[in-house]
KETI-567877 format. One record per residue: residue in three letters; y, z, x negated of N, C-alpha, C in turn. Coordinates in pm, whole numbers. Atoms other than C-alpha are relative to their C-alpha. Layout:
# residues N
<rec><resn>ALA</resn><n_Y>Y</n_Y><n_Z>Z</n_Z><n_X>X</n_X><ca_Y>Y</ca_Y><ca_Z>Z</ca_Z><ca_X>X</ca_X><c_Y>Y</c_Y><c_Z>Z</c_Z><c_X>X</c_X></rec>
...
# end
This chain:
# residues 88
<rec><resn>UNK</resn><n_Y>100</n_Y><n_Z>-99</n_Z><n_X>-30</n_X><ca_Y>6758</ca_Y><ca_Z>23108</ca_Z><ca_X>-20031</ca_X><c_Y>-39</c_Y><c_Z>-5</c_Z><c_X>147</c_X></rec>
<rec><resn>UNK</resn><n_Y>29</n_Y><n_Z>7</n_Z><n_X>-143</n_X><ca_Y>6794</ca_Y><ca_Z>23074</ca_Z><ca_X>-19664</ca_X><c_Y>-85</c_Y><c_Z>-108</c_Z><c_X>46</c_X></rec>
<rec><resn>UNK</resn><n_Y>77</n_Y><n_Z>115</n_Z><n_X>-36</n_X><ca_Y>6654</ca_Y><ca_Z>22739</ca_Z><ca_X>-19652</ca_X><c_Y>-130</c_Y><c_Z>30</c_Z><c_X>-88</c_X></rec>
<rec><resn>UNK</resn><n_Y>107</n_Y><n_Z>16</n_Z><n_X>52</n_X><ca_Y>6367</ca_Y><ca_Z>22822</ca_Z><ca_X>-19893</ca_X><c_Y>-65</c_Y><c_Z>128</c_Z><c_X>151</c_X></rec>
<rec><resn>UNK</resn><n_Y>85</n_Y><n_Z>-80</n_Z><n_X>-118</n_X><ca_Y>6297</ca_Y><ca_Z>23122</ca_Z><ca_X>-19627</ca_X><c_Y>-48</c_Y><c_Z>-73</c_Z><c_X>101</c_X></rec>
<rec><resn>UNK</resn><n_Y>79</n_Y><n_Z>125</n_Z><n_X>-101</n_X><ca_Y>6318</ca_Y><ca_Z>22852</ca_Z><ca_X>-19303</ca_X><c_Y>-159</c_Y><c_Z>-80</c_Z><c_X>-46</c_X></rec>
<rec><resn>UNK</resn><n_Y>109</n_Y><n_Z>99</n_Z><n_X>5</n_X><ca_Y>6118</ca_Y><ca_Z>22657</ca_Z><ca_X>-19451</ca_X><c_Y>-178</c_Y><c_Z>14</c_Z><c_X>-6</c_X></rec>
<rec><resn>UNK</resn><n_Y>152</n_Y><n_Z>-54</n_Z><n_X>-2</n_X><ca_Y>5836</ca_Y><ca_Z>22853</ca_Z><ca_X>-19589</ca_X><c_Y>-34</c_Y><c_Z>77</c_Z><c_X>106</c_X></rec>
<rec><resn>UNK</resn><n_Y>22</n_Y><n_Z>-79</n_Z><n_X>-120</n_X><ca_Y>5846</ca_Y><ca_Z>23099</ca_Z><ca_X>-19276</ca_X><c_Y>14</c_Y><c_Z>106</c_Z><c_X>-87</c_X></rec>
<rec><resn>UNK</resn><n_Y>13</n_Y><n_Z>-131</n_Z><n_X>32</n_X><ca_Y>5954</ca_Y><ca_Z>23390</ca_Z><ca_X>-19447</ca_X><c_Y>116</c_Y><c_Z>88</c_Z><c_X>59</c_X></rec>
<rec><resn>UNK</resn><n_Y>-66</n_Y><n_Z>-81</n_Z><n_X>-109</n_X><ca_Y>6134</ca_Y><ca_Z>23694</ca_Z><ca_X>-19350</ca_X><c_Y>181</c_Y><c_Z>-1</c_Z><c_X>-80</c_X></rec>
<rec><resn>UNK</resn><n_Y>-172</n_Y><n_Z>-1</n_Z><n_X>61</n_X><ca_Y>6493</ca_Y><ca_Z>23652</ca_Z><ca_X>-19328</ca_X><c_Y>65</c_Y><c_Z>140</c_Z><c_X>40</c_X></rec>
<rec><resn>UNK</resn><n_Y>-124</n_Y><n_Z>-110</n_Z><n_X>19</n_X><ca_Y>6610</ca_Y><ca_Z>24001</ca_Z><ca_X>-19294</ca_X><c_Y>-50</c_Y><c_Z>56</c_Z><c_X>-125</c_X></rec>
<rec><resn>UNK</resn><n_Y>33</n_Y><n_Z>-59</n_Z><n_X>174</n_X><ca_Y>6479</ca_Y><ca_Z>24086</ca_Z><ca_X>-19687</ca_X><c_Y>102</c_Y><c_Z>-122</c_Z><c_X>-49</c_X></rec>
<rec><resn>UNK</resn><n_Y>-156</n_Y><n_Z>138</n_Z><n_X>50</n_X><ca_Y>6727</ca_Y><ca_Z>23749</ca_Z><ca_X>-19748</ca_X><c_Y>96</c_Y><c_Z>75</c_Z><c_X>25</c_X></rec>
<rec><resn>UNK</resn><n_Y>-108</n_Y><n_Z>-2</n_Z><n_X>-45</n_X><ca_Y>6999</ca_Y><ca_Z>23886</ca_Z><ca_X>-19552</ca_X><c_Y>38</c_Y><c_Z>131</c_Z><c_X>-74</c_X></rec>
<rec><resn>UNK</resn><n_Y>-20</n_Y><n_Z>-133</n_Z><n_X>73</n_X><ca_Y>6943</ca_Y><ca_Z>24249</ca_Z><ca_X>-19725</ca_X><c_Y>51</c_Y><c_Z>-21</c_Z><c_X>-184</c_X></rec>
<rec><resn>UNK</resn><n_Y>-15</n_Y><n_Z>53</n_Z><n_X>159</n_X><ca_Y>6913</ca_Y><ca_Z>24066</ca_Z><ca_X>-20087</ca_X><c_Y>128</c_Y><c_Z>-88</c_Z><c_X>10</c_X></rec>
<rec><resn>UNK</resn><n_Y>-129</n_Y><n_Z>86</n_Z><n_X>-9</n_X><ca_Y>7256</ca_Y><ca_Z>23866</ca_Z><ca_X>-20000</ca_X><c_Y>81</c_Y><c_Z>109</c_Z><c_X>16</c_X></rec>
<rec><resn>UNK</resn><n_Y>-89</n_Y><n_Z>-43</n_Z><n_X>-59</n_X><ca_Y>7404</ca_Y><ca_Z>24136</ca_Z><ca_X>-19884</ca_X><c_Y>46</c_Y><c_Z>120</c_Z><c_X>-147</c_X></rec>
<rec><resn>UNK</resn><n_Y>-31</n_Y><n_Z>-80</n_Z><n_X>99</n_X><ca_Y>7350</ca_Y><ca_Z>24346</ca_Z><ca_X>-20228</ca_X><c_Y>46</c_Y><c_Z>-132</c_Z><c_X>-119</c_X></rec>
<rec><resn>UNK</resn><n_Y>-69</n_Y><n_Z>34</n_Z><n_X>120</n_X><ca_Y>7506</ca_Y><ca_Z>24081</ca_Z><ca_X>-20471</ca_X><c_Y>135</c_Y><c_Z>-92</c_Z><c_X>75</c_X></rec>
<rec><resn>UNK</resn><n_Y>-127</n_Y><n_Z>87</n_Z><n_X>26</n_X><ca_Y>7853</ca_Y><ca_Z>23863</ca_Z><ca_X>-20536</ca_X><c_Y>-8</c_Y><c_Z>-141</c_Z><c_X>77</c_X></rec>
<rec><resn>UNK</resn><n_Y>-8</n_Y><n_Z>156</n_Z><n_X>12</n_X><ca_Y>7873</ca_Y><ca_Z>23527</ca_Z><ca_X>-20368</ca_X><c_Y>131</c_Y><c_Z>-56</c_Z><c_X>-25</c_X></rec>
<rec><resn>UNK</resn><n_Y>-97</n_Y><n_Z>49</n_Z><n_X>29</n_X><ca_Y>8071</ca_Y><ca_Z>23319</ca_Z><ca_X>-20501</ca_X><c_Y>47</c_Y><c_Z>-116</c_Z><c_X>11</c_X></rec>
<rec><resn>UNK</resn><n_Y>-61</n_Y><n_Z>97</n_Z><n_X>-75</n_X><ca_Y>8297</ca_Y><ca_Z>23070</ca_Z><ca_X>-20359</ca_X><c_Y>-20</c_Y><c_Z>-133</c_Z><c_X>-54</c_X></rec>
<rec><resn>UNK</resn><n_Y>-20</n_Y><n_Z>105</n_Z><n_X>11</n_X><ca_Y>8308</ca_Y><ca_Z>22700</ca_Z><ca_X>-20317</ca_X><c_Y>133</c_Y><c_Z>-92</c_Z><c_X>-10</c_X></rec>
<rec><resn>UNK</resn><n_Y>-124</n_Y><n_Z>14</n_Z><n_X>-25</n_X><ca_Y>8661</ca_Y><ca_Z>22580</ca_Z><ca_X>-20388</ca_X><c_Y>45</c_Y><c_Z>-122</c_Z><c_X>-94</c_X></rec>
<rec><resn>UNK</resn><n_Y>-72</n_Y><n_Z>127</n_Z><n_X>73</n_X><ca_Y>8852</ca_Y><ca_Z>22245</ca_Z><ca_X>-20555</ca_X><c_Y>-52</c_Y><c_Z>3</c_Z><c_X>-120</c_X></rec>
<rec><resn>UNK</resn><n_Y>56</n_Y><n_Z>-11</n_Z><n_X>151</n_X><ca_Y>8749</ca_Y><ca_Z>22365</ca_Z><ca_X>-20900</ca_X><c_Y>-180</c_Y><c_Z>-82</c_Z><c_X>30</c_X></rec>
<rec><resn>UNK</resn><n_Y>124</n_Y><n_Z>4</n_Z><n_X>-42</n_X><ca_Y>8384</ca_Y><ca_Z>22382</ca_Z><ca_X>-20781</ca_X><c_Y>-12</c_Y><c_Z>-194</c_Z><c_X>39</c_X></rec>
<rec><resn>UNK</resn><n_Y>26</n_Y><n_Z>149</n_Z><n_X>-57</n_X><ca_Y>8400</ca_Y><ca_Z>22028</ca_Z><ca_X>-20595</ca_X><c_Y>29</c_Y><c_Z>-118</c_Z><c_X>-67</c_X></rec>
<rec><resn>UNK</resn><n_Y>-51</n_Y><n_Z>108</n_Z><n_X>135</n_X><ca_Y>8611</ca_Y><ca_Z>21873</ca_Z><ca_X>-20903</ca_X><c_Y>-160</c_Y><c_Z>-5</c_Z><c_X>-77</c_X></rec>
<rec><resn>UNK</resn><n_Y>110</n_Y><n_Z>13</n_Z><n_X>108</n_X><ca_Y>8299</ca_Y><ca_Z>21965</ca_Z><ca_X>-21162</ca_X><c_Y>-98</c_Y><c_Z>-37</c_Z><c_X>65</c_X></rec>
<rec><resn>UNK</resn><n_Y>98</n_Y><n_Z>51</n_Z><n_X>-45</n_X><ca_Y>8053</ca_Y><ca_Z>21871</ca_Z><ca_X>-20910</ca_X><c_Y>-16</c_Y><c_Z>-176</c_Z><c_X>-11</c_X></rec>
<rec><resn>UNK</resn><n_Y>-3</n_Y><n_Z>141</n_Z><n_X>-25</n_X><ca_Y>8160</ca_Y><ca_Z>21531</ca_Z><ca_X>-20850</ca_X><c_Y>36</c_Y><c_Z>-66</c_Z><c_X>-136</c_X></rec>
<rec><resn>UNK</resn><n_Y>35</n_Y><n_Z>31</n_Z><n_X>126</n_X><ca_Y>8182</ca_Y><ca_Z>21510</ca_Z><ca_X>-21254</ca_X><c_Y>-137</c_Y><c_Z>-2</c_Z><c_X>-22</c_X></rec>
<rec><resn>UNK</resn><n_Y>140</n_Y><n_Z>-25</n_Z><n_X>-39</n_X><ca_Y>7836</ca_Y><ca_Z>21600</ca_Z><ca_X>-21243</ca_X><c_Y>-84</c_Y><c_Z>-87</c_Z><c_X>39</c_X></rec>
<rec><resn>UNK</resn><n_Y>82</n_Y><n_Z>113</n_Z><n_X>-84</n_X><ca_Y>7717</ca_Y><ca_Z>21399</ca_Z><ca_X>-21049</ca_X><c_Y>8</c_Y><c_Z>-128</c_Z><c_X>-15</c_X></rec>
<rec><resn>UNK</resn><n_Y>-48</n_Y><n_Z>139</n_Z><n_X>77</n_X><ca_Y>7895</ca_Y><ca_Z>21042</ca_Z><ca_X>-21178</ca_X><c_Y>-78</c_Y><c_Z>42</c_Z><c_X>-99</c_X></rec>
<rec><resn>UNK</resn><n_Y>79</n_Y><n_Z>14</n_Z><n_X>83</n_X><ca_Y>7757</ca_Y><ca_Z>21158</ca_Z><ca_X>-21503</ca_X><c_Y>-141</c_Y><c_Z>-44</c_Z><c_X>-19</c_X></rec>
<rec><resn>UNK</resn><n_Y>136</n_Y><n_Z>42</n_Z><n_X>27</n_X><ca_Y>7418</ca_Y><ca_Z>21174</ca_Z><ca_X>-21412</ca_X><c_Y>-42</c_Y><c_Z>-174</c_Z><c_X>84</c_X></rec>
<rec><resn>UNK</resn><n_Y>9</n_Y><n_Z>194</n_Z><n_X>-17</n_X><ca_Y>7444</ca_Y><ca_Z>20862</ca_Z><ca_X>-21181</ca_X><c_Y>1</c_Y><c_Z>-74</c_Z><c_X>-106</c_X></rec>
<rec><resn>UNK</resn><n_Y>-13</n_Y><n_Z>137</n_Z><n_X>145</n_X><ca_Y>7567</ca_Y><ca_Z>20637</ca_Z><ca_X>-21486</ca_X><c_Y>-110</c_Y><c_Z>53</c_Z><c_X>-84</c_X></rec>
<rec><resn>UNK</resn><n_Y>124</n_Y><n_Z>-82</n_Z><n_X>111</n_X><ca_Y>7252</ca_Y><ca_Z>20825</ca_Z><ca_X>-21691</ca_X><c_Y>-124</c_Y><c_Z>-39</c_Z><c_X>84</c_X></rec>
<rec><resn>UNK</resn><n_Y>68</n_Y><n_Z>21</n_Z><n_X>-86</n_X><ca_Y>7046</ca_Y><ca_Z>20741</ca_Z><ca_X>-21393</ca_X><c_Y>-116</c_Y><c_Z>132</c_Z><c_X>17</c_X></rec>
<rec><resn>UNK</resn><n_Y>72</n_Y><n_Z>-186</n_Z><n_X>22</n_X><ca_Y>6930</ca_Y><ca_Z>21128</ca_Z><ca_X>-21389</ca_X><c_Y>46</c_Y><c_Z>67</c_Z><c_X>133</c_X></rec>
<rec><resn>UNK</resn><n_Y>-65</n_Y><n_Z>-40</n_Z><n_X>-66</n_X><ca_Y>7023</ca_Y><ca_Z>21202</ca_Z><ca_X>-21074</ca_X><c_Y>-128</c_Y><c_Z>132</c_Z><c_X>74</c_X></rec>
<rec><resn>UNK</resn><n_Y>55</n_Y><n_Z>-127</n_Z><n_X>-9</n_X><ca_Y>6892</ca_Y><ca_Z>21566</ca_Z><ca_X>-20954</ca_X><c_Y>-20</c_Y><c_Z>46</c_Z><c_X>112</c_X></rec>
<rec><resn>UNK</resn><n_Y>-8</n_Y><n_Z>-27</n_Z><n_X>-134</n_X><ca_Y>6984</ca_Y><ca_Z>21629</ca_Z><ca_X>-20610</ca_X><c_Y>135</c_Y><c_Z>69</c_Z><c_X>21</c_X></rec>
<rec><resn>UNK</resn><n_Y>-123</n_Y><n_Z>-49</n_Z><n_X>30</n_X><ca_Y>7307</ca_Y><ca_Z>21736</ca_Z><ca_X>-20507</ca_X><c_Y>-4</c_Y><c_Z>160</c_Z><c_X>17</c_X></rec>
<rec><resn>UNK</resn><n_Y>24</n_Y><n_Z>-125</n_Z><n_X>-35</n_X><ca_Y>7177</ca_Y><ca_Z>22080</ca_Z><ca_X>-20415</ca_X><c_Y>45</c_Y><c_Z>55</c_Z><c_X>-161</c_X></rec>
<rec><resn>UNK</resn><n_Y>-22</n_Y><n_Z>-11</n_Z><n_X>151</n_X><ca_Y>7158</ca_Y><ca_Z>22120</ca_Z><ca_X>-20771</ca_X><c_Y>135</c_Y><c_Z>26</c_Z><c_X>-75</c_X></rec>
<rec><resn>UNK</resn><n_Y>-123</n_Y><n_Z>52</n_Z><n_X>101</n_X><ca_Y>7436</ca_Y><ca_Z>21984</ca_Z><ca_X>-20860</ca_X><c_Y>129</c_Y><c_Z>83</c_Z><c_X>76</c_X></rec>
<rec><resn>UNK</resn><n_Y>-98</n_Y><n_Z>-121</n_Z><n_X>-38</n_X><ca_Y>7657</ca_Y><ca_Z>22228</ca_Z><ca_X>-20663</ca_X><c_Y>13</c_Y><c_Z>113</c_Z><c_X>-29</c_X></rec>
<rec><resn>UNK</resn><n_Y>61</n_Y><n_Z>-133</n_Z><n_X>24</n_X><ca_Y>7470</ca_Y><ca_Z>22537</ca_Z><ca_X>-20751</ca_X><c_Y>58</c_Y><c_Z>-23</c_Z><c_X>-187</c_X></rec>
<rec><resn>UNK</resn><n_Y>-25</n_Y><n_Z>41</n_Z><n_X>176</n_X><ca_Y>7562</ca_Y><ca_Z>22376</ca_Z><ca_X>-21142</ca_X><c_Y>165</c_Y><c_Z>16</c_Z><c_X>7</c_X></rec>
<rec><resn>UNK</resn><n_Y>-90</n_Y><n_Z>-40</n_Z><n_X>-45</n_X><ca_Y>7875</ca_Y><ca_Z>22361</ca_Z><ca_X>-21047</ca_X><c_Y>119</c_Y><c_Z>142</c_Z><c_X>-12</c_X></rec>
<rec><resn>UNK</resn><n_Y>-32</n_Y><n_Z>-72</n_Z><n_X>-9</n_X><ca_Y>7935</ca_Y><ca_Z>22673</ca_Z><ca_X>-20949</ca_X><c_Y>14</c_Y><c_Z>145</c_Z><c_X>-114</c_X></rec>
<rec><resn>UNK</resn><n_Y>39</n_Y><n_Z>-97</n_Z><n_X>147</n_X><ca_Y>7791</ca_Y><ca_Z>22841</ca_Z><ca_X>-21255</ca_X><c_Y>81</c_Y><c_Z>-45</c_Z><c_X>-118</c_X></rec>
<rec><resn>UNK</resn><n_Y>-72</n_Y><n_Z>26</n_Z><n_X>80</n_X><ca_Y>7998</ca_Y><ca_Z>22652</ca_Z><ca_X>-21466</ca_X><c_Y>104</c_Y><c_Z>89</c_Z><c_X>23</c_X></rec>
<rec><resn>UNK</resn><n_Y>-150</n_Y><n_Z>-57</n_Z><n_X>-46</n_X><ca_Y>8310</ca_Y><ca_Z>22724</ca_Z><ca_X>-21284</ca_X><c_Y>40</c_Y><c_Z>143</c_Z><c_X>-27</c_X></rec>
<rec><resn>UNK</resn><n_Y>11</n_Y><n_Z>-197</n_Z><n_X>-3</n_X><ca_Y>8220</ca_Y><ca_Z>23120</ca_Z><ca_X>-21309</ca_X><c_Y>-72</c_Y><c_Z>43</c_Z><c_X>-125</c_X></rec>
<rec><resn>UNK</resn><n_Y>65</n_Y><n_Z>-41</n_Z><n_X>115</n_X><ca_Y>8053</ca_Y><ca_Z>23112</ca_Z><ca_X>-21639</ca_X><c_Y>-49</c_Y><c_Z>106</c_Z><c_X>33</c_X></rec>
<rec><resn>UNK</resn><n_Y>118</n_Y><n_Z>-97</n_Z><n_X>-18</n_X><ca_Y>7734</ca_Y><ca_Z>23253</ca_Z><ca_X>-21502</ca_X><c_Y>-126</c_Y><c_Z>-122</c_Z><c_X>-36</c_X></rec>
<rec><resn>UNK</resn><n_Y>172</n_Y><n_Z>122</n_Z><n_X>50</n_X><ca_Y>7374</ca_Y><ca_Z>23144</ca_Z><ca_X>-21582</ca_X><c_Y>-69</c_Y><c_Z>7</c_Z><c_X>138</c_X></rec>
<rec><resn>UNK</resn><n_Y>56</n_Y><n_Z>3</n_Z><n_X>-105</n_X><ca_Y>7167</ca_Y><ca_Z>23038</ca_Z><ca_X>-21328</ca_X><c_Y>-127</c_Y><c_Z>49</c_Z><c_X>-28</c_X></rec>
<rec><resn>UNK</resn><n_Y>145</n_Y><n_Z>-45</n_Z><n_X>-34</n_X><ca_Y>6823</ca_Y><ca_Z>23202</ca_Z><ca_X>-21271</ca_X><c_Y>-134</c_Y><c_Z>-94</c_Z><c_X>49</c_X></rec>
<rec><resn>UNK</resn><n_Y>95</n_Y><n_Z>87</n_Z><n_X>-58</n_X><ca_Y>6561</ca_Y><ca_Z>22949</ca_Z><ca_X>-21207</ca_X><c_Y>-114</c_Y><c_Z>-35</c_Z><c_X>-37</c_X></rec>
<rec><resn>UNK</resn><n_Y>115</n_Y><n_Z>15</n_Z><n_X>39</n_X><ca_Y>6203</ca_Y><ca_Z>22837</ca_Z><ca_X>-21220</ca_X><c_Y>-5</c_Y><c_Z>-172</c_Z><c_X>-12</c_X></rec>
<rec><resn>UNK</resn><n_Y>-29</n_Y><n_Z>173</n_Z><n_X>32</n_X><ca_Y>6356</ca_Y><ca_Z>22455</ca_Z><ca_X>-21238</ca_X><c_Y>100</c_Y><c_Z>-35</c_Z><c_X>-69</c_X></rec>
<rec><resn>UNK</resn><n_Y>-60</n_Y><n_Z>71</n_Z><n_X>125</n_X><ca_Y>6465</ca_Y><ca_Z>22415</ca_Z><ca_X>-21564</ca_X><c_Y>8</c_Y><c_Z>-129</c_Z><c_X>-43</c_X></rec>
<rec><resn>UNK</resn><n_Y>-22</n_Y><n_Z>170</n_Z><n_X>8</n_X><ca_Y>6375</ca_Y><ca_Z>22012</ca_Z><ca_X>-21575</ca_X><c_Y>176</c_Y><c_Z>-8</c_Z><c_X>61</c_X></rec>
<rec><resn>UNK</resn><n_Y>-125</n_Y><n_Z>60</n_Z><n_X>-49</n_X><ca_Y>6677</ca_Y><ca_Z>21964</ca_Z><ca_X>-21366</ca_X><c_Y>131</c_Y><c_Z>58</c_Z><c_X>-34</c_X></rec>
<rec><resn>UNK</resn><n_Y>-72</n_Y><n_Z>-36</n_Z><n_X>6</n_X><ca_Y>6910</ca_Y><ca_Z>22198</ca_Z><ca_X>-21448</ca_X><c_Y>42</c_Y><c_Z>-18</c_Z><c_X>-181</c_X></rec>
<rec><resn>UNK</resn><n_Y>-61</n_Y><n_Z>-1</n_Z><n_X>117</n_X><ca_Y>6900</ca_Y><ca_Z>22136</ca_Z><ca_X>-21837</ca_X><c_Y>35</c_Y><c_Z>-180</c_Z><c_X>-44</c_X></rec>
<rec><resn>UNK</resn><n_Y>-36</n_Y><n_Z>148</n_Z><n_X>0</n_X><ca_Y>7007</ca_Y><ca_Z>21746</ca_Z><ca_X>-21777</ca_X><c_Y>159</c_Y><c_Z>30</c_Z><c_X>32</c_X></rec>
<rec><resn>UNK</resn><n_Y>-178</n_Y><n_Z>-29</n_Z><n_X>-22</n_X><ca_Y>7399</ca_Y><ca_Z>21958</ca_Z><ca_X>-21696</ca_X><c_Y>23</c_Y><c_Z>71</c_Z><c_X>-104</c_X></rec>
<rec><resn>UNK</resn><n_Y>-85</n_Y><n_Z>-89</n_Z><n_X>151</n_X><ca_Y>7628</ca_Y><ca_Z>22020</ca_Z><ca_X>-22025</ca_X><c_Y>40</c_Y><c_Z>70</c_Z><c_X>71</c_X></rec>
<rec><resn>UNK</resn><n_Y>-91</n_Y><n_Z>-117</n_Z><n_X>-75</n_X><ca_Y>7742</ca_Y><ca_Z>22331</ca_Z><ca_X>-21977</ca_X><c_Y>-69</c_Y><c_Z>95</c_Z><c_X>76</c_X></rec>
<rec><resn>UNK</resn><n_Y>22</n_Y><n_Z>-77</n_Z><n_X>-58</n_X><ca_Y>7481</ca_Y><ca_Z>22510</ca_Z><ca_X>-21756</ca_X><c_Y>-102</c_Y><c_Z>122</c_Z><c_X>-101</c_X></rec>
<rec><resn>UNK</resn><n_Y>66</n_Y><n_Z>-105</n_Z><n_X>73</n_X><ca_Y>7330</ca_Y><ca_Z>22829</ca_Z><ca_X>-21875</ca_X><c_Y>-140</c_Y><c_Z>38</c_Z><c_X>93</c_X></rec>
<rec><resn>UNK</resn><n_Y>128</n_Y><n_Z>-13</n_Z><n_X>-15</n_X><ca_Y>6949</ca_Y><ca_Z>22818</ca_Z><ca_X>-21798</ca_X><c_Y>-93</c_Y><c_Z>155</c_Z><c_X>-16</c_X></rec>
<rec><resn>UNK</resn><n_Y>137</n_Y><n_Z>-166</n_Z><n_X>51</n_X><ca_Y>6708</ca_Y><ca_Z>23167</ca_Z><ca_X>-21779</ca_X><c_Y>-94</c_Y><c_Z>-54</c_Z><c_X>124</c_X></rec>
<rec><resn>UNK</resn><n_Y>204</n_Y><n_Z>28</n_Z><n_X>-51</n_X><ca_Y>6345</ca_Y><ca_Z>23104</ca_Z><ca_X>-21662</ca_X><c_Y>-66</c_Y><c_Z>120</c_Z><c_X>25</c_X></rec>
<rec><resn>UNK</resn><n_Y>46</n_Y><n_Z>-102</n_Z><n_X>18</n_X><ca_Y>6256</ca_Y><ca_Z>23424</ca_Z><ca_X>-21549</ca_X><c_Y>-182</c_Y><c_Z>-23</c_Z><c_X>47</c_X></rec>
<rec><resn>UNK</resn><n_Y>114</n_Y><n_Z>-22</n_Z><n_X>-13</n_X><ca_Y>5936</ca_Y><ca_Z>23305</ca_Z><ca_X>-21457</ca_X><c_Y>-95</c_Y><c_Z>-17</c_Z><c_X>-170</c_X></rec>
<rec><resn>UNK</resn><n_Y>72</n_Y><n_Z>-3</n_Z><n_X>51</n_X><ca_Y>5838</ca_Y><ca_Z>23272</ca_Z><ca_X>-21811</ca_X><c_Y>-32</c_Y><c_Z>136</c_Z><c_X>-86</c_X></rec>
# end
């Protein structure tokens, strides 16, 4: 989120307010094990996504949460992730 703010120029204290009202949740051995499954998989598939992705996939596994996103192409190429499209 922070980098989509940099980038577009938007205001980072409505980020820092919207971070500050939910859960983050950690990056830890589990997390870095299923990533780097993840990621071999789609290498040998030649599907490769970005690793941004593929951390944020990751993480949702690890915590059996769904991810929220408007980039469903990439995220439904990972068994296991739970996809919602709220933009549709």
């Amino acid at each position: 989120m922070y980098y989509a703010a940099y980038k577009y120029n938007r205001d980072i204290e409505k980020i820092d307010e919207f971070m500050q009202s939910i859960e983050i949740l950690p990056f830890t051995l589990t997390e870095a094990k299923k990533a780097a499954e993840i990621e071999a998989k789609l290498e040998s598939e030649g599907e490769m996504i970005g690793l941004k992705d593929v951390l944020i996939s990751s993480i949702a596994i690890s915590n059996s949460c769904n991810i929220v996103t408007g980039n469903v192409k990439h995220f439904s190429k990972i068994l296991g992730v739970k996809v919602e499209n709220w933009r549709e």
